[in-house]
N, C-alpha and C positions, 0 to 999 in steps of 0.2 A: 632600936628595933628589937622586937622583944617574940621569939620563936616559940612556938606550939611547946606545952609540956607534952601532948599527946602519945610524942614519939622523942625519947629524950636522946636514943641512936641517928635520929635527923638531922640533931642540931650542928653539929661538925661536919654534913653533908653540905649543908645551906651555904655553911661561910665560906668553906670550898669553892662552891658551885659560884658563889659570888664575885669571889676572889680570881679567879680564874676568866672568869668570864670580862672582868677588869683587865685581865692582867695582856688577853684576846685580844681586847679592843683599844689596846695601847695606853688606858688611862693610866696606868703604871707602866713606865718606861722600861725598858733593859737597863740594868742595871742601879733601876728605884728603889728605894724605900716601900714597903708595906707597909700596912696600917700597923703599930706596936701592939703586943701583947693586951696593954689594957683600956687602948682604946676599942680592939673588940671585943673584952671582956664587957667595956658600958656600951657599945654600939648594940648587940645582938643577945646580952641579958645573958650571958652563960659564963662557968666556967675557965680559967685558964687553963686547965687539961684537956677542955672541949676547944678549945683557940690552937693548942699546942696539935691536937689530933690532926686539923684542918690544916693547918701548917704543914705538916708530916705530908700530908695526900699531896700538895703541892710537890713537896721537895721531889717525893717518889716518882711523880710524872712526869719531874724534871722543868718545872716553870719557877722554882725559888732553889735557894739556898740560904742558910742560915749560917750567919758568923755570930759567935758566942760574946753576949757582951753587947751587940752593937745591934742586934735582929734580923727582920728578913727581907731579902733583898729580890727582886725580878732579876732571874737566870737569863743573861746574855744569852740570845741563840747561835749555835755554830753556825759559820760557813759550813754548808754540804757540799760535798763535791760526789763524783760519778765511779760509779765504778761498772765496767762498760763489759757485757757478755757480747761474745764475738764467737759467728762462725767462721770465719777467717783459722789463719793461721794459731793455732793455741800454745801460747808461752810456756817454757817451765818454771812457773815462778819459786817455787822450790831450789832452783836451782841457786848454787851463790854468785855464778858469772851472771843472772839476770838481775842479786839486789841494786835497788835506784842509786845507794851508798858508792858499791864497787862499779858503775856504769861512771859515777859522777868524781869520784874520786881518786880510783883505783885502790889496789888491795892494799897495799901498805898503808894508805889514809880511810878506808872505810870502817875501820872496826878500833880507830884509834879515841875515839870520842864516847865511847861502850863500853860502859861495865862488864854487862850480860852479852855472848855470844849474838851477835846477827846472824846464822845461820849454824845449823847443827847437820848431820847424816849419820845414822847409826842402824846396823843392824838389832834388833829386839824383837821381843813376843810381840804377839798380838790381844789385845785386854779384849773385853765383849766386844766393847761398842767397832773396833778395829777389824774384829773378825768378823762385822757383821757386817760390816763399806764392801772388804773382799773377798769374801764368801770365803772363808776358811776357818778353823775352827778356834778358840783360844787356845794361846799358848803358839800359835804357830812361827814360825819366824819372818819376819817382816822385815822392810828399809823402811827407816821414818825419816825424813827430811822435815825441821820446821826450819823457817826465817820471821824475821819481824823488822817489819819496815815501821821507818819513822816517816808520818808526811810533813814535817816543820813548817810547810807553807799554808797547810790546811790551819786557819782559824777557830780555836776551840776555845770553851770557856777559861776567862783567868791566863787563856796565851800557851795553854799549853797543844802539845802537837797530839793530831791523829798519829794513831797506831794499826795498823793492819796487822796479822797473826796469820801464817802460813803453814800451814801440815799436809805433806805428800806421804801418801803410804803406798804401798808395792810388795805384794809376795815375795817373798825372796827369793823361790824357786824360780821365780823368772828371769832373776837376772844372778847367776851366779857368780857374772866376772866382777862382782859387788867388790868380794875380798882380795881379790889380784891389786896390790899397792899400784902398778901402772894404770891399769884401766881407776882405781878411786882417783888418781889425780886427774884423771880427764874430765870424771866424772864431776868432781869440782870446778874446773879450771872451766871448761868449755860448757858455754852457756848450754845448747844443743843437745847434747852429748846423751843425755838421762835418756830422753824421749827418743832420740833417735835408736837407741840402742833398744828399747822396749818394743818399737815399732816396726824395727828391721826385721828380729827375734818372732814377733806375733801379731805383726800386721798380716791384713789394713785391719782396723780397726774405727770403734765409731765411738761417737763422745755423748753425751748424757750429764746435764747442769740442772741442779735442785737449788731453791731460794728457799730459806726458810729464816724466823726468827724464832726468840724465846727471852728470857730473861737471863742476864748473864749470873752465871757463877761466880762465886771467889775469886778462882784465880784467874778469869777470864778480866775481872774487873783489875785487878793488880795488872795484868800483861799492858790490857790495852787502855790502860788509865782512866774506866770509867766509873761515876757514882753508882752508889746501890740503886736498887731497883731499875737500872736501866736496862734496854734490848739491847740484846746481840744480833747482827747482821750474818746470819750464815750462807755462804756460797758453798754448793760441791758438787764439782766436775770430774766426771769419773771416763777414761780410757779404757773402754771396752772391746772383746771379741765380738765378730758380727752376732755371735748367739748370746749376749749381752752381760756377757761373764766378765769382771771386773778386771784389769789389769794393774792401773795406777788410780788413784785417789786424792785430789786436790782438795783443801777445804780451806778456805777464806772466811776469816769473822773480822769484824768490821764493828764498831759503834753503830747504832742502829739513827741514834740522831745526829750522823755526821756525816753517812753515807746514802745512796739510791743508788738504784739499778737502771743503765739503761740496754739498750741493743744496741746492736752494732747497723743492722739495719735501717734503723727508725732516725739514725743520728749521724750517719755518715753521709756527705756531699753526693757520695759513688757509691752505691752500696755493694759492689763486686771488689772494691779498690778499699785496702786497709786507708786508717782514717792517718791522713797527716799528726804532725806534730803543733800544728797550726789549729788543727781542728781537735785534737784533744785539749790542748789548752783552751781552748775558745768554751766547750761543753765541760770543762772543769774536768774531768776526767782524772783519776789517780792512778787507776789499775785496767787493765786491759783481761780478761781471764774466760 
């Protein structure tokens, strides 16, 4: 098959476009073989840097991967699972008595299989992007809570597990019994404990959830184990005064090809009545937020 000189930036669009459109309609399996390097160097009359570029556009959208030596192969698709917004009762998933680890294991066994901390809580500044979630200025002092769950049951390329990534931020002016060593260990220990104590203090209060994606960064792809050019899945759910002024700050990032969003509404048997554990398994569900 022999492409227009016309436009010599088309020709690595074409084999792309082809390739792909194969790869849609299942005639390349998950986990096949692609056509080799030179057979579509003679199939489409081009170069193998124009074969290598088309290849490349694959990898990046996530429909191939390439092993050195051996070529390119059709990228198994993940199991997706749910990650489900709810009006209902809202969790602190920040919290360490909420991680899935210390639910299922308890503390002594959940952080034993970890290099890296499962859950952090430290008072620090607030960088831009931080001062700009809670309306205060940089430099101000903040609580950051991250956690990072493992979902090992979630089906990912190659076997390896989803990752969820969790950052709660909070003024620190608002909660000053931060530093009092009795009240941190509650504030660890008991699941509850964060939100109640913010709600007591500066309730009632109302909630606010933004979805958004982007393309991950660096260390986002280190964290949550995923290839270049892939999306990140952003949740953030913010605990506000009625006047809509920031209190705590949740934000969930997620693989963007391993997770969706659903409601709590749209998917729940009852939609006044939290969803069973029968019905979260059922809608796949991972995280409740």
């Amino acid at each position: 098959m022999e492409i227009s000189t016309d436009d010599k930036d088309a020709r690595w669009r074409v084999i792309a476009t082809d390739l792909r459109a194969a790869i849609l309609d299942g005639r390349y399996p998950p986990g096949g073989a692609l056509p080799s390097e030179p057979e579509l160097v003679r199939k489409y009359d081009v170069s193998r840097p124009t074969v290598r570029k088309a290849i490349e556009t694959l990898v990046s959208e996530g429909l191939a991967y390439v092993m050195r030596g051996r070529g390119s192969f059709v990228r198994p698709m993940p199991e997706r699972r749910t990650i489900l917004i709810t009006d209902r009762d809202r969790p602190d998933l920040a919290a360490p008595g909420n991680h899935p680890d210390v639910q299922a294991f308890g503390w002594d066994l959940a952080q034993r299989d970890h290099e890296a901390p499962l859950f952090t809580g430290e008072k620090t500044t607030a960088n831009r992007n931080v001062a700009v979630l809670l309306g205060v200025r940089s430099g101000h002092p903040v609580i950051h809570r991250r956690s990072l769950w493992h979902r090992g049951h979630t089906a990912a390329v190659h076997g390896a597990s989803a990752r969820l990534e969790i950052n709660s931020y909070t003024n620190a002016d608002l909660l000053p019994a931060w530093d009092d060593p009795k009240r941190h260990a509650q504030y660890r220990k008991r699941p509850d404990f964060f939100y109640q104590s913010l709600t007591r203090e500066h309730g009632p209060v109302r909630w606010m959830t933004l979805t958004t994606a982007r393309i991950a960064y660096e260390d986002e792809r280190t964290t949550l184990g995923m290839d270049y050019a892939e999306a990140v899945l952003i949740i953030r759910r913010t605990m506000a005064h009625p006047n809509g002024h920031p209190i705590e700050v949740t934000e969930v990032k997620a693989p963007a090809n391993r997770y969706e969003i659903g409601h709590h509404r749209e998917l729940a048997d009852a939609p006044e009545a939290d969803l069973t554990p029968q019905e979260l398994a059922d809608n796949g569900i991972d995280l409740v937020i």
